[in-house]
C-alpha positions as CSV (number, residue, x, y, z in Angstrom):
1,X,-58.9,-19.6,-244.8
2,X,-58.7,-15.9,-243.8
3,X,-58.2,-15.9,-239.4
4,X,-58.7,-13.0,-237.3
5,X,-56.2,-12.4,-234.1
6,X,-56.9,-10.9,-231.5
7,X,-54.3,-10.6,-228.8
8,X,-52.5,-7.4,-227.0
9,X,-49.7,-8.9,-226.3
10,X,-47.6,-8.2,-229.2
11,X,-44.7,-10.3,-229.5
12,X,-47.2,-13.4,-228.5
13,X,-49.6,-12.1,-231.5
14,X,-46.2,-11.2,-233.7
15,X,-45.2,-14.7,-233.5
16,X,-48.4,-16.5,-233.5
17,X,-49.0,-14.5,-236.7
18,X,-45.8,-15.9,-238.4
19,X,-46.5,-19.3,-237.8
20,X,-50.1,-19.3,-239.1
21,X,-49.2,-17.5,-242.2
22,X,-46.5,-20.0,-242.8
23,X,-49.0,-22.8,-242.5
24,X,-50.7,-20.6,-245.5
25,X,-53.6,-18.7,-243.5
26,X,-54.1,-15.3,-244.0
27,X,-54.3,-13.3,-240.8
28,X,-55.5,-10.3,-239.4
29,X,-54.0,-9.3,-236.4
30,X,-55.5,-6.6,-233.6
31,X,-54.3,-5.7,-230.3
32,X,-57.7,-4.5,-228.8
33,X,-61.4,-5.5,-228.8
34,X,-62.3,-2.1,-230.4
35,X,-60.3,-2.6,-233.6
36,X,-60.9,-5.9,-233.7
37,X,-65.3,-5.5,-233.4
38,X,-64.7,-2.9,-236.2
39,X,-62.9,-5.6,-238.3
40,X,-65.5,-8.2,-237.6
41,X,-68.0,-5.6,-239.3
42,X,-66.3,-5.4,-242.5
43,X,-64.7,-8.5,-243.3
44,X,-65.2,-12.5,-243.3
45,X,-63.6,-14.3,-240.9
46,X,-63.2,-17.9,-241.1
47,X,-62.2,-18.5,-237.4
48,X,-61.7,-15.9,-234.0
49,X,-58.7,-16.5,-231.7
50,X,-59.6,-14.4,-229.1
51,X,-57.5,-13.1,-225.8
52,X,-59.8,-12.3,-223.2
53,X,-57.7,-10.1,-221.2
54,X,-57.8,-6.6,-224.0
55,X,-58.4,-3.0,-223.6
56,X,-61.4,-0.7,-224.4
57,X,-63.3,-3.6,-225.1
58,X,-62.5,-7.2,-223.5
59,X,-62.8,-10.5,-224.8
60,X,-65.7,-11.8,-223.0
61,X,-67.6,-8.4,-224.1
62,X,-66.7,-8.7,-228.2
63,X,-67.6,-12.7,-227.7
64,X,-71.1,-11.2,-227.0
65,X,-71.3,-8.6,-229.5
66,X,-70.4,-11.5,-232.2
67,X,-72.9,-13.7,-231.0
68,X,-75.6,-11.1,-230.6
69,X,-74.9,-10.7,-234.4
70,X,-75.9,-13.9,-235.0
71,X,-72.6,-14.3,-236.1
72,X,-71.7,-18.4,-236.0
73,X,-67.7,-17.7,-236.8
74,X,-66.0,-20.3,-234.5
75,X,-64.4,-18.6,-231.5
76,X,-61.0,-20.3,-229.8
77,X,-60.4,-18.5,-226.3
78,X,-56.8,-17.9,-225.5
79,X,-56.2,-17.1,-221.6
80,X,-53.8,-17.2,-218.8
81,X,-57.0,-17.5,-216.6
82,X,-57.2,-21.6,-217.0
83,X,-59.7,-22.1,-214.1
84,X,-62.9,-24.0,-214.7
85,X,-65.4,-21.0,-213.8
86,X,-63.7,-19.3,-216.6
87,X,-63.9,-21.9,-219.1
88,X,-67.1,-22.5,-218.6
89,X,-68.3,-18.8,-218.9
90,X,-66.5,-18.3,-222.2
91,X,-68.4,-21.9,-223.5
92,X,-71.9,-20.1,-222.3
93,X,-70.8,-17.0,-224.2
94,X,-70.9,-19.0,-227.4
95,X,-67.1,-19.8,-227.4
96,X,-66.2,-23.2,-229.8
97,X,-63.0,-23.7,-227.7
98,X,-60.7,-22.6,-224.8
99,X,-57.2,-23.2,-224.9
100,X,-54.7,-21.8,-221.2
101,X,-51.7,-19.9,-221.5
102,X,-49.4,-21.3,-221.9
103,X,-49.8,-23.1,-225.2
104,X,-48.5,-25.9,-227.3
105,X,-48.5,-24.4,-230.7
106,X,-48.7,-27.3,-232.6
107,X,-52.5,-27.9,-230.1
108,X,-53.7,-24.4,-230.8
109,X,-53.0,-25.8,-234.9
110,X,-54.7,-28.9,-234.3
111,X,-57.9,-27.1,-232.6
112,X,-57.9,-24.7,-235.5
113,X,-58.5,-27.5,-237.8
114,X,-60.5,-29.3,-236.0
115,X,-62.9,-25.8,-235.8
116,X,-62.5,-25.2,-239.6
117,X,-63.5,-28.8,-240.6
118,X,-66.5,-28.8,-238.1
119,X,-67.8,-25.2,-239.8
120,X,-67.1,-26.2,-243.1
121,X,-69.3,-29.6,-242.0
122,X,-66.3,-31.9,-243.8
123,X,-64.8,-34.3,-240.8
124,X,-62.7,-36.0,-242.8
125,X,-59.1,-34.4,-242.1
126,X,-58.5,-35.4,-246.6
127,X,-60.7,-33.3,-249.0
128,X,-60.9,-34.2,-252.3
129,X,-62.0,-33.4,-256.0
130,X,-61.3,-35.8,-258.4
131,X,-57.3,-36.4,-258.4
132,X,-57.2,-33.1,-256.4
133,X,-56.5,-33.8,-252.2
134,X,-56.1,-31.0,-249.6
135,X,-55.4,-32.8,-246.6
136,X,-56.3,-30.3,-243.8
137,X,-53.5,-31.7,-241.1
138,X,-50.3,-30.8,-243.3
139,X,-52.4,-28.1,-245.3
140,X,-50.5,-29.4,-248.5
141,X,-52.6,-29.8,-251.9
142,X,-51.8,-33.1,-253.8
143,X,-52.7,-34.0,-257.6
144,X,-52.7,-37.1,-258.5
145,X,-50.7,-38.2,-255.3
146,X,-47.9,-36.3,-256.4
147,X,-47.5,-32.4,-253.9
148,X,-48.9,-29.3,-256.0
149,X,-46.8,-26.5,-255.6
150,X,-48.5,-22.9,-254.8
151,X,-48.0,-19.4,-253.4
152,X,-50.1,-18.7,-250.8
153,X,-52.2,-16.8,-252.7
154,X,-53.1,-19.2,-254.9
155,X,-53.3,-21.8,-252.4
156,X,-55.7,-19.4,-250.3
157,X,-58.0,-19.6,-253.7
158,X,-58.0,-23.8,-254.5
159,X,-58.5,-24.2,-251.0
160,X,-61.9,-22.1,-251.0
161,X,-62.9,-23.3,-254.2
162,X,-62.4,-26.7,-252.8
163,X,-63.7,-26.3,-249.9
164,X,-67.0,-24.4,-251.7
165,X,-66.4,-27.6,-254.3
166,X,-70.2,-27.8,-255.9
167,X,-71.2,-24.0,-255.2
168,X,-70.6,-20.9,-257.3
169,X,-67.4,-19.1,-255.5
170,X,-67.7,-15.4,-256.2
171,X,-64.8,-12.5,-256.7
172,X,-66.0,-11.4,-253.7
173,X,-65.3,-14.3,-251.4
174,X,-62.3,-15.1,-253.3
175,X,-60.9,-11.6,-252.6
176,X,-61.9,-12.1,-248.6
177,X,-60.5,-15.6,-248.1
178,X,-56.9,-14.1,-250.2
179,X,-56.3,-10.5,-248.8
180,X,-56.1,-9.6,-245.3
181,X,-57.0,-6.0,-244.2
182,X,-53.9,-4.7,-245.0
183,X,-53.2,-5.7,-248.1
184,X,-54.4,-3.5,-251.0
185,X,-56.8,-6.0,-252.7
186,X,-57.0,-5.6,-256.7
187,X,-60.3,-7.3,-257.8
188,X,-58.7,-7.8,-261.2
189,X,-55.8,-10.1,-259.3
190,X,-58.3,-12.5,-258.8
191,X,-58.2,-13.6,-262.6
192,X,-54.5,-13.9,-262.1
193,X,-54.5,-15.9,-259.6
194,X,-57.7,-18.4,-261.0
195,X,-55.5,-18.3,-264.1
196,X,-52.3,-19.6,-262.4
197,X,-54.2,-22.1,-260.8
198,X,-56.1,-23.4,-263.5
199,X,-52.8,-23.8,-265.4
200,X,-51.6,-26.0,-262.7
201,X,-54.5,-28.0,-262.4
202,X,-54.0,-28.8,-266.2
203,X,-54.0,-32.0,-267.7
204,X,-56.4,-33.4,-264.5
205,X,-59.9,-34.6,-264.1
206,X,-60.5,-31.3,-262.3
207,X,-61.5,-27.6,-263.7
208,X,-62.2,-24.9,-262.6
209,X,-65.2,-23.4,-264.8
210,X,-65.6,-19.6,-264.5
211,X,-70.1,-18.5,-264.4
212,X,-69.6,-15.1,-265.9
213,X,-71.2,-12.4,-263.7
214,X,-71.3,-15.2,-260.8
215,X,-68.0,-16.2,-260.0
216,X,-65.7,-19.5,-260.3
217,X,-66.8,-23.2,-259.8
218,X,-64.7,-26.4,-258.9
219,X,-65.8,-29.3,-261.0
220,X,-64.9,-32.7,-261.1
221,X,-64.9,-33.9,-264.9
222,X,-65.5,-37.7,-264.8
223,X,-64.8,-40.0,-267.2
């Protein structure tokens, strides 16, 4: 799951970067609503957590740009201004959720999951494939009950082929849900990494079948 961050103050975004990327997200991180509208244009985001309080162009104003895109990426408002007037305008604005400065981080994870299992329209916090279980809470992949070990890159690719389980997963969206913006993203590393996954996933009731000139596809192989 590839986030986008959008906060100016940058030992808050610094930190909050670290721990998400631990939890094996890939993040973008922007310190103004003019980089961060720019970045929106060019890339797939998964989920927004947005400051409203930026310069050149606030919160509130790149929440309406989004939305006027008809862009439905879910939005989490971060704010010192906890009042209800302004939790209630950045709802109307098309917000998902609004969390006050200051934070509980282990909340802001909890309403990031919640977001990402309500887009990806699966409310159960355990996704499976066959033997294959990502449980969305811990974000830790298990195979046959026992933990599957991954780099983040490769656990950035099972966890969109899983999550696209039953729909052709191309390069493309591989390569957005893997590299952030400042990463120099080799299309050919996307072999490697299917490769090293498929390797783990040997032996299982699970596959991952590559559609030439489509892309890859998680499959189930019942017995």
């Amino acid at each position: 799951m590839r986030l986008l961050l959008v906060e100016d103050n940058l030992e808050l975004a610094g930190w909050l970067a670290k721990i998400l990327r631990q939890d094996n997200y890939v993040v973008d991180v922007f310190h103004d609503g003019e980089e961060a509208d720019h970045a929106l244009a060019v890339a797939v985001y998964d989920l927004v957590i947005l400051d409203l309080t930026l310069p050149k162009i606030n919160g509130m104003q790149l929440l309406r740009r989004i939305r006027s895109r008809k862009d439905a990426v879910p939005v989490i408002i971060l704010t010192a201004n906890a009042s209800l007037d302004g939790r209630v305008a950045g709802l109307d604005e098309g917000a998902d959720d609004y969390l006050a400065k200051p934070f509980d981080i282990a909340e802001l994870e909890a309403r990031i999951r919640v977001q990402l299992r309500r887009s990806a329209r699966r409310p159960d916090p355990v996704i499976s494939c066959g033997a294959l279980a990502f449980d969305t809470n811990t974000r830790l992949f298990a195979l046959s009950g026992a933990a599957l070990a991954l780099t983040p890159r490769e656990h950035a690719v099972l966890e969109m082929l899983l999550m696209k389980s039953g729909q052709t997963v191309s390069k493309a969206q591989l390569s957005q849900s893997i590299f952030g913006l400042d990463d120099l993203a080799d299309p050919s590393a996307i072999e490697i990494y299917v490769h090293r996954v498929r390797k783990k996933l040997e032996g299982s009731d699970v596959r991952i079948v590559t559609l030439r000139g489509l892309g890859y596809l998680l499959q189930h192989d019942a017995h």
